[in-house]
C-alpha positions as CSV (number, residue, x, y, z in Angstrom):
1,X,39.2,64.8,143.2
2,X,36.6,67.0,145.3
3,X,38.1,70.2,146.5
4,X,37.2,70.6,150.3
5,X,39.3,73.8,151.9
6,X,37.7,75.7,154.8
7,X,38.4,79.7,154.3
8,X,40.3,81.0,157.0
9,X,38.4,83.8,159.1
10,X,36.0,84.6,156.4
11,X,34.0,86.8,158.6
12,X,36.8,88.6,159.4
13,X,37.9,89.1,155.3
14,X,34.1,90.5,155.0
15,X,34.6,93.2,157.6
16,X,37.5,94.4,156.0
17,X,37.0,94.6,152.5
18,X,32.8,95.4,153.4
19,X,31.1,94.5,149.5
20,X,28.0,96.4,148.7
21,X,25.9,95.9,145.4
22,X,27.4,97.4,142.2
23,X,31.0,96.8,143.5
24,X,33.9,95.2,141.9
25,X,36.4,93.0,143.9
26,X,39.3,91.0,143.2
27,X,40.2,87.6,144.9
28,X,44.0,87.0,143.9
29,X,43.8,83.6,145.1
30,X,40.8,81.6,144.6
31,X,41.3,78.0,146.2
32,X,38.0,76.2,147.3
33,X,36.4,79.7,146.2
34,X,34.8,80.6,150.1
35,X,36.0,84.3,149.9
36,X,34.8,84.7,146.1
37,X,31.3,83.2,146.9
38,X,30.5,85.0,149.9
39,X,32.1,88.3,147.2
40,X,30.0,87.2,144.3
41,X,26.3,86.9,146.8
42,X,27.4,90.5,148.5
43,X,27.7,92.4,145.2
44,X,24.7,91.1,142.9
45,X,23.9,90.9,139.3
46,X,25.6,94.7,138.9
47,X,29.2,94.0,140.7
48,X,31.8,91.7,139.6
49,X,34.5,89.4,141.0
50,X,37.2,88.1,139.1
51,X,39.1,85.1,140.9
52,X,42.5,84.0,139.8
53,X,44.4,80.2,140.6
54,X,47.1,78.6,138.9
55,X,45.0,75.3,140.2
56,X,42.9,73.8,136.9
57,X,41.8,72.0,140.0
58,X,40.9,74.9,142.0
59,X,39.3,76.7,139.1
60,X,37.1,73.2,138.4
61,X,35.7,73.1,141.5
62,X,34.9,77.2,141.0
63,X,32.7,76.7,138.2
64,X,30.7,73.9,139.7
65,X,30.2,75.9,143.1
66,X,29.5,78.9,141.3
67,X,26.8,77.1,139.1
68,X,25.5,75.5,141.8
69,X,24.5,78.6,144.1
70,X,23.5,80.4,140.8
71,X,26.6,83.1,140.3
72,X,27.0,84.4,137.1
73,X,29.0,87.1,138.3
74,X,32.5,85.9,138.7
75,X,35.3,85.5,136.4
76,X,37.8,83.2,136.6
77,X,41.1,83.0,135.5
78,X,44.1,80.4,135.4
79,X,47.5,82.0,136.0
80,X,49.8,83.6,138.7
81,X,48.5,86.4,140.7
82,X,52.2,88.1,140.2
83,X,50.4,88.6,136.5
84,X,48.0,90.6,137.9
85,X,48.1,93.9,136.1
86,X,47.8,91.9,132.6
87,X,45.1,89.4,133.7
88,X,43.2,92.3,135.1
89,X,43.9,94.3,131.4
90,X,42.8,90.9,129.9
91,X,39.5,90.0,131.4
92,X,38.5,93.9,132.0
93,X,37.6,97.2,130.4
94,X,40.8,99.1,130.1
95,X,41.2,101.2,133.6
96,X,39.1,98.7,135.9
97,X,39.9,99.4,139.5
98,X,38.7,97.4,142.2
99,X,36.8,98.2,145.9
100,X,38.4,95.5,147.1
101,X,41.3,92.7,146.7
102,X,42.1,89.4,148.7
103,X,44.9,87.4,149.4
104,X,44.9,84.1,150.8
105,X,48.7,82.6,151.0
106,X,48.2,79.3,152.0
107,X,48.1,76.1,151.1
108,X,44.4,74.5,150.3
109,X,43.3,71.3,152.2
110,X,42.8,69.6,148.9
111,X,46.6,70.7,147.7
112,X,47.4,68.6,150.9
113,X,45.2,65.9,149.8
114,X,45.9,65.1,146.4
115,X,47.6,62.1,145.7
116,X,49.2,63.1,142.6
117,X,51.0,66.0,144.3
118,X,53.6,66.1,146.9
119,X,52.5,68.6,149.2
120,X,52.1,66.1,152.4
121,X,54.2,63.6,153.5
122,X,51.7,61.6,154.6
123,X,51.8,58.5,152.4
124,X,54.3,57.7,149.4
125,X,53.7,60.9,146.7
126,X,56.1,62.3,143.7
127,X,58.4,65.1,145.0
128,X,56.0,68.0,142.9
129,X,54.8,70.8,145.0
130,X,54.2,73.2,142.3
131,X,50.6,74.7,141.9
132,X,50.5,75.0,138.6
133,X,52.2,74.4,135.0
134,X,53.5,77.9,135.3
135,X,55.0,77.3,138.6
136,X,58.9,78.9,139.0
137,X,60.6,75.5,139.7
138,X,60.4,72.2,140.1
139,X,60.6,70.2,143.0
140,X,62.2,67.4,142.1
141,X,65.3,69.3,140.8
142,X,66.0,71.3,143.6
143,X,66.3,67.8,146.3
144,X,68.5,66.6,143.4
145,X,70.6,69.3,142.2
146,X,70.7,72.4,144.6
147,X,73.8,72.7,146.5
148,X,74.4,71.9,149.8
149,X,74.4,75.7,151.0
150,X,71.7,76.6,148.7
151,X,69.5,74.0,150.1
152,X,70.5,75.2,153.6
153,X,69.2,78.8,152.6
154,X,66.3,77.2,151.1
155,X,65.5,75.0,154.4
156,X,66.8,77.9,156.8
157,X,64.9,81.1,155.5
158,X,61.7,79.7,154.2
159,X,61.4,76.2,156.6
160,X,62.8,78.3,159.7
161,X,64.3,74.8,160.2
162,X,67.5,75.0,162.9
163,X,68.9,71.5,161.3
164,X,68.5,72.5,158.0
165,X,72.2,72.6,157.7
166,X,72.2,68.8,158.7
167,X,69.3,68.0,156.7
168,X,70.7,69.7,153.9
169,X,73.9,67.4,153.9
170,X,71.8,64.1,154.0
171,X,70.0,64.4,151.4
172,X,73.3,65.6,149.0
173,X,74.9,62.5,150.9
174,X,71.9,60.5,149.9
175,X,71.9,61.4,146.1
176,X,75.5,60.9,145.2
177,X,74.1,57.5,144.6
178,X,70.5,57.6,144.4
179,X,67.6,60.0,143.0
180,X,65.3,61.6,145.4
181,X,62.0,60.9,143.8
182,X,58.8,60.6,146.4
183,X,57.7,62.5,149.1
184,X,59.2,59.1,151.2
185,X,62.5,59.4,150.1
186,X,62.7,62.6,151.3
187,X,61.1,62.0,155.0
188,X,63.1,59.2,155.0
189,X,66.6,61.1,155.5
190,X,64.5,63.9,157.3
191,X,63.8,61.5,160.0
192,X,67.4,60.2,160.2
193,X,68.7,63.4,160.9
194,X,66.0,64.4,163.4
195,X,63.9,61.3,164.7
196,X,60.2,62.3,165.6
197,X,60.5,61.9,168.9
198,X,62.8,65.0,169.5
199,X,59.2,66.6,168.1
200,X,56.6,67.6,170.5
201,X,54.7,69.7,168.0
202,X,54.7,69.2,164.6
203,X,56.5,66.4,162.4
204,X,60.6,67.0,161.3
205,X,59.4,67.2,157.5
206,X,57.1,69.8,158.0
207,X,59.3,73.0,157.8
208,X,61.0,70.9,154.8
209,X,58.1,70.7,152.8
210,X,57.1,74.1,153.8
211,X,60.4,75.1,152.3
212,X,60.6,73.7,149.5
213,X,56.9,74.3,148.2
214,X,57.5,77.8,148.9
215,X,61.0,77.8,146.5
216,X,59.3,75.7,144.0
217,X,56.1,78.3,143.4
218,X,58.4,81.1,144.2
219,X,55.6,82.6,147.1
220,X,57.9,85.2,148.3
221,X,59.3,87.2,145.2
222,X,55.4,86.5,143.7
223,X,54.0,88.3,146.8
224,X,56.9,91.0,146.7
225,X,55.5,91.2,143.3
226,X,51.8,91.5,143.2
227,X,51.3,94.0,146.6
228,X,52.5,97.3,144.4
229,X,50.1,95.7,141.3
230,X,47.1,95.4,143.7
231,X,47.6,99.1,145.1
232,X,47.8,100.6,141.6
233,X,43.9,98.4,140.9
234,X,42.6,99.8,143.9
235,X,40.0,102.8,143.6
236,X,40.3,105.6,146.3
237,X,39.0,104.2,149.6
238,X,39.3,100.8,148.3
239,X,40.7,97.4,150.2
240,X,43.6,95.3,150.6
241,X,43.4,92.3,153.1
242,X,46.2,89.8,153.5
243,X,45.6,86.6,155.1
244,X,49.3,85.0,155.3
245,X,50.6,82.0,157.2
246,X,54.2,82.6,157.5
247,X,56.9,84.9,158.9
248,X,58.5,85.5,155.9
249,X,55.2,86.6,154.1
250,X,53.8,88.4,157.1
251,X,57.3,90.6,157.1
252,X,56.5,91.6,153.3
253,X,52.5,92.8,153.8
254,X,53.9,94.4,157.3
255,X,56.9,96.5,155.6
256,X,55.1,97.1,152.2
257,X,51.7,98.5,154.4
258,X,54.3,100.6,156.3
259,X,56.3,102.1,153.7
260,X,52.4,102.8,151.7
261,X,51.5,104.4,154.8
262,X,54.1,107.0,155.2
263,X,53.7,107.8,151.3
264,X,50.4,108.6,152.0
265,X,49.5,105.5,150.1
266,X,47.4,103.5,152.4
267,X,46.0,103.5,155.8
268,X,46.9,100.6,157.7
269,X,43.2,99.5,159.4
270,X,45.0,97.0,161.1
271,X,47.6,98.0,164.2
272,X,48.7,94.6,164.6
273,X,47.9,91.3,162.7
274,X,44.4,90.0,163.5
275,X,44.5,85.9,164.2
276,X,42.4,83.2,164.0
277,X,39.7,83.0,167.5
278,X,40.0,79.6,169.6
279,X,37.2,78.5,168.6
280,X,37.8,78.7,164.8
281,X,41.2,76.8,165.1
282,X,39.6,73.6,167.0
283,X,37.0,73.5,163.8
284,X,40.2,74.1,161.4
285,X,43.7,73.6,162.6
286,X,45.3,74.8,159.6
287,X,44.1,78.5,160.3
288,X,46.4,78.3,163.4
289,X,48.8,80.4,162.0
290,X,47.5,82.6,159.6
291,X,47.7,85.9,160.2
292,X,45.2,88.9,158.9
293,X,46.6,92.3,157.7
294,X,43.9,95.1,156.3
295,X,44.6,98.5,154.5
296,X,42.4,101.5,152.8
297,X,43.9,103.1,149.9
298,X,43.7,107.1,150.5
């Protein structure tokens, strides 16, 4: 499968974190590998990017692009950004700090597209949304065996869904006689709860799947995780940008910049979140909701 993902506001991502030759930068979350080639061409033969996905996918399609444009400066690394600290004590000379460090939260256009992988609804896939072997949970067994008012938390906090209550009941109604185990079961009883037309925006199963792929990879407790870790790799006056695409994650970068700021930790560099220009949302829809947070570690 060919990896296609469009980095979101990449010109933007350059502003912030600014690379110069000779510096080192860190891209927490690799994906179709836009932010670490436009890293790897700014900083030369004598800087270094090291790139992390829990994707095999994502870090395939790394090393062909990388040998492709001639970048022999980039590490890569499978695992979980919430590993950072050992990955970076793994791959690095002992006391590495970085100029810069990237976050991209969201989900990759070829995540979306892979067959094997339940990630859209579109079309008849298995319920698996995780991103990797080393992912938290698995899909599957939370539609199957959650309870109702976990599900309902689940659907509520991380889908922002209002029926997520209802939805939540349908689908334990559903299994006390069958499995849930494609992405179609599962829209299936969305839709009967909430029919598409009652939908002028987006699709009933969206916030679902949202949901869900977020409790499977565990994307909230990972972030909560890796901000303090990223801080501690940072050299004085180096970056922190945080590209997120939901509420949820946006409240985390927002409160943890905050409380860094008045420690004396960071300066925020960003008042409020930067988003997306018209123009670069009619090229790529998907960058609709992401939202841009930058800081400078004093």
């Amino acid at each position: 499968m060919s990896y296609a993902h469009v980095p979101v506001m990449l010109p933007e991502v350059g502003k912030y974190l600014h690379p110069r030759p000779g510096s080192f930068f860190l891209d927490c979350t690799l994906g179709g590998a836009g932010y670490t080639i436009a890293l790897a061409k700014a900083v030369g033969s004598t800087g270094r990017v090291l790139a992390i996905d829990l994707d095999a996918t994502a870090i395939k399609n790394a090393t062909q692009k990388l040998k492709a444009n001639n970048l022999d400066n980039v590490i890569l690394v499978q695992d979980n950004f919430k590993n950072l600290s050992t990955i970076v004590s793994e791959n690095l000379p002992a006391e590495q700090k970085f100029d810069g460090i990237v976050m991209d939260l969201g989900l990759s256009s070829a995540q979306l597209s892979d067959p094997e992988r339940g990630f859209s609804f579109q079309g008849e896939r298995p319920l698996d949304m995780a991103f990797g072997p080393l992912s938290a949970k698995s899909t599957e067994e939370i539609v199957n065996h959650y309870s109702l008012p976990d599900l309902t938390k689940i659907f509520r906090e991380y889908g922002e869904e209002k029926e997520a209550y209802r939805i939540a009941k349908a689908i334990v109604n559903y299994r006390r006689t069958k499995r849930l185990k494609t992405t179609t079961d599962l829209v299936t009883i969305i839709e009967a709860v909430v029919p598409p037309r009652f939908y002028t925006k987006i699709h009933p199963a969206t916030r679902i799947f949202q949901a869900l792929r977020m409790a499977t990879n565990g994307e909230l407790d990972n972030l909560t995780t890796v901000l303090p870790a990223a801080l501690e790799l940072l050299k004085p006056q180096g970056r922190l940008v945080v590209v997120s695409f939901h509420s949820g994650e946006d409240r985390i970068v927002k409160n943890f910049f905050r409380t860094a700021a008045l420690e004396e930790q960071l300066i925020i560099l960003t008042k409020k979140p930067l988003i997306p220009t018209e123009a670069e949302t009619q090229v790529n829809p998907r960058a609709r909701s992401a939202k841009l947070r930058a800081a400078i570690k004093l």
